[in-house]
N, CA, C and O atoms as a DFTB+ gen file, in Angstrom:
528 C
 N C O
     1  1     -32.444      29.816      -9.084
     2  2     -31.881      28.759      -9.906
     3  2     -30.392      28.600      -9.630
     4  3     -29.527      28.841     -10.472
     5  1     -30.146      28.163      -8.348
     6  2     -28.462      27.541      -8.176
     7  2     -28.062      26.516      -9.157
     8  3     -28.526      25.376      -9.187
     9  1     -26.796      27.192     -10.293
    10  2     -25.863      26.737     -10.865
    11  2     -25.125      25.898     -10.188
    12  3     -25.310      24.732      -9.839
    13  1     -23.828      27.010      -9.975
    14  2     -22.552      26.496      -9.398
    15  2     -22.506      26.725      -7.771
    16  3     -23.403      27.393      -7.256
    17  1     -21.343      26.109      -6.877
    18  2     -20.980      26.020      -6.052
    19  2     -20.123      26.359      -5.717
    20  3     -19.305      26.015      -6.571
    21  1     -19.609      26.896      -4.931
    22  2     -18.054      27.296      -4.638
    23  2     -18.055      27.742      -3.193
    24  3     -18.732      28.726      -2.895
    25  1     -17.175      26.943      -2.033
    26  2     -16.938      26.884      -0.713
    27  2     -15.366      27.409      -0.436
    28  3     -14.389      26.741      -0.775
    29  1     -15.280      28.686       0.220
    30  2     -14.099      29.065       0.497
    31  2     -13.092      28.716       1.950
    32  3     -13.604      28.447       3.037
    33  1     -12.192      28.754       1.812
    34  2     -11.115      28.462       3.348
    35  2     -11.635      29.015       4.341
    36  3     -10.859      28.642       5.221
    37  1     -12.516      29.742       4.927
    38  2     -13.526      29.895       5.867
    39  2     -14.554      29.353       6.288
    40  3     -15.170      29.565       7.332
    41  1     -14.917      28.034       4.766
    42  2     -16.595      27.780       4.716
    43  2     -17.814      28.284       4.639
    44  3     -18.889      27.816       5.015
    45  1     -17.446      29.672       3.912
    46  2     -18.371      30.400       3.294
    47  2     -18.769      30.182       1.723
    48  3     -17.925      30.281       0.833
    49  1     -20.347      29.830       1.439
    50  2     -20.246      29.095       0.431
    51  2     -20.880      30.208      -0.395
    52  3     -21.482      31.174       0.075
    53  1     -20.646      29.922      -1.837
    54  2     -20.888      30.865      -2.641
    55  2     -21.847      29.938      -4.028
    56  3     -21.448      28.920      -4.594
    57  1     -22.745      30.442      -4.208
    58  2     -23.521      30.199      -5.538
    59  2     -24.120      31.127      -6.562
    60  3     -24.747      32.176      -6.415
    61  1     -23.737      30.419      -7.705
    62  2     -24.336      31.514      -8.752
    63  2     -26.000      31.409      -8.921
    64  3     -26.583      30.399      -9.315
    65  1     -26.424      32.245      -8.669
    66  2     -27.865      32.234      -9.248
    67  2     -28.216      32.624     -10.487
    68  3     -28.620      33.716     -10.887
    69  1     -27.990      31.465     -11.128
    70  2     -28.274      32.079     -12.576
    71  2     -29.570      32.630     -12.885
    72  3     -29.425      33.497     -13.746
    73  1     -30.855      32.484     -12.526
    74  2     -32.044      32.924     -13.053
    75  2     -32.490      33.949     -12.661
    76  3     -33.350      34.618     -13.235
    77  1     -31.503      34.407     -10.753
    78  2     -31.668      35.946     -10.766
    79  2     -30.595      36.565     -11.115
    80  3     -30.397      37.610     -10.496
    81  1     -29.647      36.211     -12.088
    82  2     -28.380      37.039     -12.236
    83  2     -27.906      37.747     -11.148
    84  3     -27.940      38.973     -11.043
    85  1     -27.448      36.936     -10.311
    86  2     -26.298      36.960      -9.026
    87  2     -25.646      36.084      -8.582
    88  3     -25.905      34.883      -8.669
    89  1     -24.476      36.715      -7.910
    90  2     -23.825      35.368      -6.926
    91  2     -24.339      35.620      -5.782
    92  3     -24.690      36.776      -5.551
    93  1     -24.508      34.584      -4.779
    94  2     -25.155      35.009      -3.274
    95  2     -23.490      34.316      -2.616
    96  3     -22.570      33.754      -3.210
    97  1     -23.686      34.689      -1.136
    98  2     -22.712      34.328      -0.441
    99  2     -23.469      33.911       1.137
   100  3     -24.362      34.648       1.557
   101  1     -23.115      32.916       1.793
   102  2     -23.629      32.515       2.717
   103  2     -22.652      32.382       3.784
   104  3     -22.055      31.363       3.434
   105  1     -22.079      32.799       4.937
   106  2     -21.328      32.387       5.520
   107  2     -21.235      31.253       6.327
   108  3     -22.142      30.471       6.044
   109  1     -20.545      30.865       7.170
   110  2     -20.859      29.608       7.614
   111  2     -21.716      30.193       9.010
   112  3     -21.473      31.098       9.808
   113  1     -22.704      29.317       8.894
   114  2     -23.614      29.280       9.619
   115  2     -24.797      30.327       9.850
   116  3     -25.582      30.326      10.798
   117  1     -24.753      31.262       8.729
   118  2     -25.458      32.063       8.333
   119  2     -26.787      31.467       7.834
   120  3     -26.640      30.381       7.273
   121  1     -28.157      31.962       7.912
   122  2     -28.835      31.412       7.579
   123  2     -29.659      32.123       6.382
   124  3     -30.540      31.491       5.798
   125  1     -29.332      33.513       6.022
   126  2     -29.511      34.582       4.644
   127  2     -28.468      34.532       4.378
   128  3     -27.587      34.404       5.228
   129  1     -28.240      34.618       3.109
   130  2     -27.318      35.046       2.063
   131  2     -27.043      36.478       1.686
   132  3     -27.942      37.316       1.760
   133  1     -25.584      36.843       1.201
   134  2     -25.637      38.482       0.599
   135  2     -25.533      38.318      -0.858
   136  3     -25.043      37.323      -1.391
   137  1     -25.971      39.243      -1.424
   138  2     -25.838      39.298      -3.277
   139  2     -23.690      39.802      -2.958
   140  3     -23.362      40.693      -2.175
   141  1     -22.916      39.173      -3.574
   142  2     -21.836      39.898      -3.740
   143  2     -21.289      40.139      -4.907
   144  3     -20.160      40.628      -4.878
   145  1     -21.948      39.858      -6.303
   146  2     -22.169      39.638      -7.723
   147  2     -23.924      40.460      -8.100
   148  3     -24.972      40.462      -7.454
   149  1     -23.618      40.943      -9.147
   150  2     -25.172      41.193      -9.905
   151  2     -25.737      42.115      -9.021
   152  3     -26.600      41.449      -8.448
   153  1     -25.766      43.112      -8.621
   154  2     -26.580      43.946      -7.568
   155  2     -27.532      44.105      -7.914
   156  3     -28.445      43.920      -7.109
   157  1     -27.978      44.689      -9.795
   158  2     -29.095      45.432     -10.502
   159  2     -29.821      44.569     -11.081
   160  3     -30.867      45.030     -11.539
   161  1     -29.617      43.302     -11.254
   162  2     -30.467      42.537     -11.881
   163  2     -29.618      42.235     -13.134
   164  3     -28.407      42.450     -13.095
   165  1     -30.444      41.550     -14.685
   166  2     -30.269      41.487     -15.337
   167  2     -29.529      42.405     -16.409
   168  3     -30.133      43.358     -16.901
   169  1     -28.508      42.176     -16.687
   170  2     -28.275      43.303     -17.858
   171  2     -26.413      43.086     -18.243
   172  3     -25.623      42.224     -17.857
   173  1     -26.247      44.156     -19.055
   174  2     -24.839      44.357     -18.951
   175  2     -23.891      45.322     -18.503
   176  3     -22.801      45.029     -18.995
   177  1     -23.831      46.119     -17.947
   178  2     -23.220      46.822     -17.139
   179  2     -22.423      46.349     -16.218
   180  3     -22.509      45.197     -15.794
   181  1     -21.558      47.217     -15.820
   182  2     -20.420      46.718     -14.426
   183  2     -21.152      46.157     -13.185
   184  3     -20.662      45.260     -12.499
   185  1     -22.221      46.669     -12.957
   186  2     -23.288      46.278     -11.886
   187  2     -23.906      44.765     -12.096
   188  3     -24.217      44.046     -11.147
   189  1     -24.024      44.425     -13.341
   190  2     -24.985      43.440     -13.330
   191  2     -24.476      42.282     -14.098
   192  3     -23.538      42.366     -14.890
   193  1     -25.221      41.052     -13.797
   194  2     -25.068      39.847     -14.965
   195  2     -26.504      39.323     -15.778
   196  3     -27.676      39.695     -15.722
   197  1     -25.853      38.375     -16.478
   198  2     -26.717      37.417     -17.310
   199  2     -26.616      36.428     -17.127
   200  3     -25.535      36.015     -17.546
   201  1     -27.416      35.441     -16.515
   202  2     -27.215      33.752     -16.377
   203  2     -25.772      33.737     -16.084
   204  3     -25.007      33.455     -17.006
   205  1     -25.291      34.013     -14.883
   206  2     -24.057      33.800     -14.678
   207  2     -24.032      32.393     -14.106
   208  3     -24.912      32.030     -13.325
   209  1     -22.761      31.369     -14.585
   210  2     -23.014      30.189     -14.386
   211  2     -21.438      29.924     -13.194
   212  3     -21.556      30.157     -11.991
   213  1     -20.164      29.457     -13.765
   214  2     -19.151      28.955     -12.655
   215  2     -18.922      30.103     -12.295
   216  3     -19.080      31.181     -12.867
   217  1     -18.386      29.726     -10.922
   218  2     -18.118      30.623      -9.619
   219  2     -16.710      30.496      -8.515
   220  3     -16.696      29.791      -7.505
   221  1     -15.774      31.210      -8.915
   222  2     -14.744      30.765      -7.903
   223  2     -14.498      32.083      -7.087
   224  3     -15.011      33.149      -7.429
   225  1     -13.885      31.984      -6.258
   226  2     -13.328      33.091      -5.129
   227  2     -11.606      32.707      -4.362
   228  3     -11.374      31.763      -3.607
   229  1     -10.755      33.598      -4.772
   230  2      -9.710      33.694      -4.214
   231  2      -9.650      33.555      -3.138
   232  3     -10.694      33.013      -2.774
   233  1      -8.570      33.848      -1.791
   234  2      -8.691      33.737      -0.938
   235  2      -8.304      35.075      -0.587
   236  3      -7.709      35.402       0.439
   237  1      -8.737      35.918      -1.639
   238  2      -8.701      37.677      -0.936
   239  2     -10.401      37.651      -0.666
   240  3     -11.052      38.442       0.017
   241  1     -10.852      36.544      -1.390
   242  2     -12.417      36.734      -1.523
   243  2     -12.649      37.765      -2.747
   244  3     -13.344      38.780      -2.763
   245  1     -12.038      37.326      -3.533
   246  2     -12.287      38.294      -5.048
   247  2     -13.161      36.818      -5.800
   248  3     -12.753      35.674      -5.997
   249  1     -14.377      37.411      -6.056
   250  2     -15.306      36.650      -7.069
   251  2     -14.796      36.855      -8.210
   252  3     -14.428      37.927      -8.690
   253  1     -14.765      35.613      -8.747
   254  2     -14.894      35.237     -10.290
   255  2     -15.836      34.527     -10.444
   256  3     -16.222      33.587      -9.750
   257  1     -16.413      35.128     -11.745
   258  2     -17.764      34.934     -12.532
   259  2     -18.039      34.542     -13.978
   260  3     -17.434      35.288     -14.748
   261  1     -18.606      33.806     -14.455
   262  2     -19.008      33.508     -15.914
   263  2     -19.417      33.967     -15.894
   264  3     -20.323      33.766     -15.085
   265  1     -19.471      34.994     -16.498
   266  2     -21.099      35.337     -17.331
   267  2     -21.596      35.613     -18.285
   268  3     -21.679      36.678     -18.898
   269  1     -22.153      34.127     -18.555
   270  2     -22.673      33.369     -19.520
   271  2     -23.714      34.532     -20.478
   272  3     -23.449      34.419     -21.675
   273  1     -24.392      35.189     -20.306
   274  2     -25.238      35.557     -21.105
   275  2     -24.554      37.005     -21.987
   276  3     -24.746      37.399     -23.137
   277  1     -23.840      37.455     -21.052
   278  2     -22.732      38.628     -22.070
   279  2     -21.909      38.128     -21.683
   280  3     -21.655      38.547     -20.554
   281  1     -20.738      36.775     -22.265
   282  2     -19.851      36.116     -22.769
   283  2     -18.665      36.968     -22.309
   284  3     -18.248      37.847     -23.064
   285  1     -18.106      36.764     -21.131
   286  2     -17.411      37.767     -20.346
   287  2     -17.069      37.240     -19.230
   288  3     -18.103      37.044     -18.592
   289  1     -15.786      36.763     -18.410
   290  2     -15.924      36.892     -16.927
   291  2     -15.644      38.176     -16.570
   292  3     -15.147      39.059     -17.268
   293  1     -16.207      38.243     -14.754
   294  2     -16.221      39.199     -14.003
   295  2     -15.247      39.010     -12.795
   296  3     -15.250      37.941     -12.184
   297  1     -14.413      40.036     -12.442
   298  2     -13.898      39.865     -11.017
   299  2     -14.738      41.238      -9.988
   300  3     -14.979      42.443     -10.054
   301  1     -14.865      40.480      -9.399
   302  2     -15.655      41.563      -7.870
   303  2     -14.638      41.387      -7.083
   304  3     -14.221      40.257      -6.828
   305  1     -14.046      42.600      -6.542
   306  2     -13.225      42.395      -5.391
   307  2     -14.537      42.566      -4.294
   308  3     -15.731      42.845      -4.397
   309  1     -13.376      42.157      -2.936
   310  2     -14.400      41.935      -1.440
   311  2     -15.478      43.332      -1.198
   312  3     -14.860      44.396      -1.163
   313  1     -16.431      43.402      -1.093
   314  2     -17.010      44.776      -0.815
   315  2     -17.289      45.315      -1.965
   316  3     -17.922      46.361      -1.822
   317  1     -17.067      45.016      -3.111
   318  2     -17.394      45.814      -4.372
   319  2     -18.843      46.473      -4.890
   320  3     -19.768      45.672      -4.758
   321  1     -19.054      47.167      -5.192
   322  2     -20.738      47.261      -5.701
   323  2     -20.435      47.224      -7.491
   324  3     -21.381      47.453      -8.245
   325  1     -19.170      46.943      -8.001
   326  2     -19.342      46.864      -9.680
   327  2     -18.283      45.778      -9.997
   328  3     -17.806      45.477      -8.902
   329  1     -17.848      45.246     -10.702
   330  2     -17.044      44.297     -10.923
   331  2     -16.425      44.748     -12.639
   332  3     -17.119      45.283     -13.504
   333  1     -15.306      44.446     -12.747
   334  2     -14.492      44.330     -13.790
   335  2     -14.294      43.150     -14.759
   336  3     -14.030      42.025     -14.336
   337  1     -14.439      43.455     -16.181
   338  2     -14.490      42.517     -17.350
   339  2     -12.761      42.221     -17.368
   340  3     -11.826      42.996     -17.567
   341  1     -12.792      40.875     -17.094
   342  2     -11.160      40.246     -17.049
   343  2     -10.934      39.451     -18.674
   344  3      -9.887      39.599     -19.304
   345  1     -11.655      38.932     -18.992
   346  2     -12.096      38.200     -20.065
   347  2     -12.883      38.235     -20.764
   348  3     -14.002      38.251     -20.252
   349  1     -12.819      38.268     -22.278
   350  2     -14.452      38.739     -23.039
   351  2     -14.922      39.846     -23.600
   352  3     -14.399      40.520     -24.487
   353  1     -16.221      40.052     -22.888
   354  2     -16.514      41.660     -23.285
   355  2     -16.376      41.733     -24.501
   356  3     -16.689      42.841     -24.935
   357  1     -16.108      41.166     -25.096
   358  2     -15.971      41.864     -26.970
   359  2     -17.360      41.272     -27.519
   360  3     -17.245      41.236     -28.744
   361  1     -18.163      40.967     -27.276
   362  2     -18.799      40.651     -27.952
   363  2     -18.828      38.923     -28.561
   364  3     -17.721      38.384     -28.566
   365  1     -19.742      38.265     -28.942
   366  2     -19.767      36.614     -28.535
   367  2     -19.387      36.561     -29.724
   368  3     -20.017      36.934     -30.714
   369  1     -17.924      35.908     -29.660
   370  2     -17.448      35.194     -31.077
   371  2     -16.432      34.302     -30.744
   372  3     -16.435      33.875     -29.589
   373  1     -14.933      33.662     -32.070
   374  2     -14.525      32.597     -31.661
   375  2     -13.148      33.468     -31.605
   376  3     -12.114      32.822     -31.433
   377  1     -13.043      35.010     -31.750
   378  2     -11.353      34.934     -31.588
   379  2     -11.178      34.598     -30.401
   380  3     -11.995      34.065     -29.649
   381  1      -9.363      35.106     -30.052
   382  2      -8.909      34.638     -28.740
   383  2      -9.447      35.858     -27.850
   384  3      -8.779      36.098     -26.844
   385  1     -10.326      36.486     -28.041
   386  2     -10.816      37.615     -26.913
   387  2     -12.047      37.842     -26.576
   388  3     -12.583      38.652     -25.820
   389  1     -12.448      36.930     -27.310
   390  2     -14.080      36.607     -27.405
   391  2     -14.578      35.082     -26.773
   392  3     -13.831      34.111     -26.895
   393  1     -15.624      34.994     -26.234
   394  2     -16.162      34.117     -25.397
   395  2     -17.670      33.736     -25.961
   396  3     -18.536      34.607     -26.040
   397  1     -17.891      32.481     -26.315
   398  2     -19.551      32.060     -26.508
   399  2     -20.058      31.189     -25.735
   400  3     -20.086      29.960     -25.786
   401  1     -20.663      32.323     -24.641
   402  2     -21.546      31.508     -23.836
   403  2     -20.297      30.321     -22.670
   404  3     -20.302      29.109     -22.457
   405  1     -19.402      31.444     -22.188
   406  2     -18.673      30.491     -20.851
   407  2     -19.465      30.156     -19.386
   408  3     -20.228      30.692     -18.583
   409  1     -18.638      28.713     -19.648
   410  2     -19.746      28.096     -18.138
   411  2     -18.845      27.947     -16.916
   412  3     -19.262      28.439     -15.867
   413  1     -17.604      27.300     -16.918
   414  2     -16.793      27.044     -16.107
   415  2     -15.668      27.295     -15.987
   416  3     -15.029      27.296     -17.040
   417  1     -14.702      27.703     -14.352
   418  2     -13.306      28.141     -14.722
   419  2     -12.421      27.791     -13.427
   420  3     -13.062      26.997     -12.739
   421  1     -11.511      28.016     -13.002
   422  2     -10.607      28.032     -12.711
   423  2      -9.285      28.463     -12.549
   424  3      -8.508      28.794     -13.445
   425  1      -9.194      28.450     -11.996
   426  2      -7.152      28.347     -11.453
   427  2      -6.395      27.542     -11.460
   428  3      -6.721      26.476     -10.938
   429  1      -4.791      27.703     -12.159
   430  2      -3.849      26.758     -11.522
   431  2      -2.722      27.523     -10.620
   432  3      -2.545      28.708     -10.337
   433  1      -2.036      26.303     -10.292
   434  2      -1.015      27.322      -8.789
   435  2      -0.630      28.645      -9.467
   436  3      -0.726      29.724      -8.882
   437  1      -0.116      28.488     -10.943
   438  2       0.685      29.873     -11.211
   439  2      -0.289      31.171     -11.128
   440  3       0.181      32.288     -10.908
   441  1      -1.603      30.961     -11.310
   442  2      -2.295      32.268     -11.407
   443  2      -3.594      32.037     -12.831
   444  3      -4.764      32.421     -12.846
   445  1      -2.958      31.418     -13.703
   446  2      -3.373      31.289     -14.597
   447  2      -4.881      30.543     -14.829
   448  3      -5.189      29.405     -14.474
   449  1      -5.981      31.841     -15.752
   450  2      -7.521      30.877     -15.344
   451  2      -7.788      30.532     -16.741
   452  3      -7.573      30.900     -17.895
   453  1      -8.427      29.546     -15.969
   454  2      -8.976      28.498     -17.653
   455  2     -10.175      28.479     -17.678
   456  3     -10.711      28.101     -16.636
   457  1     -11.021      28.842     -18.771
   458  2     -12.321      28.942     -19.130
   459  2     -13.036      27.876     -19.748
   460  3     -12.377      27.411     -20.679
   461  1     -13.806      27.481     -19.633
   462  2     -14.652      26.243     -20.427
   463  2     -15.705      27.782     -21.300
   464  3     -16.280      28.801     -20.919
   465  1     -15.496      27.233     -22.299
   466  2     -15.988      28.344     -23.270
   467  2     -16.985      27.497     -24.341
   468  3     -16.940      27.331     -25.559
   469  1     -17.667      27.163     -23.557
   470  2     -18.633      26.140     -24.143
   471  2     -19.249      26.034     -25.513
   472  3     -19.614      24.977     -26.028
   473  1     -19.348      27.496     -26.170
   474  2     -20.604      27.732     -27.218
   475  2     -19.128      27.398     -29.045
   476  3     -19.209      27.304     -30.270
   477  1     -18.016      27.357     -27.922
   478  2     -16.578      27.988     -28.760
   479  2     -15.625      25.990     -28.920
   480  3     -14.576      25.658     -29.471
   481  1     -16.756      25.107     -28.079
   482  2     -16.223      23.782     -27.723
   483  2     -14.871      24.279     -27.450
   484  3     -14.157      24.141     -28.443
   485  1     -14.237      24.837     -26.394
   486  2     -12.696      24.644     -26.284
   487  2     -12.383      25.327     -24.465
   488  3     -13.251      25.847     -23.764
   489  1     -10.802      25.093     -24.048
   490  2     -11.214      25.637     -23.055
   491  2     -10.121      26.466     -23.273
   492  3      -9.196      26.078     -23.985
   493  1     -10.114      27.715     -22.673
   494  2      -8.957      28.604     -22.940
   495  2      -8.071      29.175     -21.633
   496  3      -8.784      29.457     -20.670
   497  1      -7.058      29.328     -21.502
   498  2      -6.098      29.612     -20.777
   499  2      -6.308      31.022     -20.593
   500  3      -7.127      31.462     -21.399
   501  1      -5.695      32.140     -19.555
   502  2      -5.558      33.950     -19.879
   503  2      -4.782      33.718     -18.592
   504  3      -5.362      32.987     -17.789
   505  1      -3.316      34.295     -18.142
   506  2      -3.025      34.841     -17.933
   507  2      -3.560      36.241     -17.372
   508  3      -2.997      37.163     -17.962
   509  1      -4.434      36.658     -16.457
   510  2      -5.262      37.812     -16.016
   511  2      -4.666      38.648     -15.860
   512  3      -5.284      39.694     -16.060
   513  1      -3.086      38.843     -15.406
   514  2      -2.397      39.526     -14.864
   515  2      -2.052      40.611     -15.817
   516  3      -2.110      41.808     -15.536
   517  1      -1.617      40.020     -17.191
   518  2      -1.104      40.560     -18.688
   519  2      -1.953      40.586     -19.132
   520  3      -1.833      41.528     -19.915
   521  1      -3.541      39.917     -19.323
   522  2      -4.821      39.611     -20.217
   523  2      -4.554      39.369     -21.202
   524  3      -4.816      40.085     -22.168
   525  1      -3.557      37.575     -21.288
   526  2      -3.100      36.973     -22.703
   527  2      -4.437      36.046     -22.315
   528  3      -4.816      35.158     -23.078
């Protein structure tokens, strides 16, 4: 079940699979994909996601992840087998550290990612660096 899309400065394209809880990665001209998100399947742990939905990648190739079903993004650095809670993780509610059900995100030049925090109607700003 391809969600999102996301094509990096190489042309390696990246999609979330939300229904197997992973991101795959395809390089250009590759014709299999690698899991570089979600290794274990379903769940919550550092290893794994839930209906993970938007998908971006730096140009270190560090994945960023919604994930939508434990209300949390994820960063995977390049090569990773576990990924780190940047956002979220507390559990699905409306403070400013809590996430319900995020779908989409982004970057602007300064660094700064913005969440579409869908379940919360709003979109929120963090600073990743400080985790405002």
């Amino acid at each position: 079940d391809p969600w999102y899309v996301f094509v990096d400065q190489n042309n390696s394209v990246y999609v979330s699979d939300c229904g197997n809880h992973r991101v795959m990665k395809w390089m250009e001209g590759e014709t299999q994909g690698i899991i570089v998100a979600g290794v274990q399947g379903q769940g919550n742990s550092l290893t794994q996601l839930s209906s993970p939905e938007g998908v971006i990648v730096d140009e270190l190739g560090t994945v960023y992840v919604s994930d939508n079903g434990n209300d949390r993004i994820m960063r995977w650095t390049k090569g990773s087998t576990q990924g780190s809670v940047i956002v979220g993780g507390n559990g699905r509610g409306e403070q400013s550290n809590q996430l319900d059900g995020p779908i989409g995100l982004s970057f602007d030049r300064h660094g700064n990612l913005y969440v579409a925090d869908w379940g919360n109607h709003r979109i929120q700003k963090f600073n990743i660096e400080s985790n405002k």
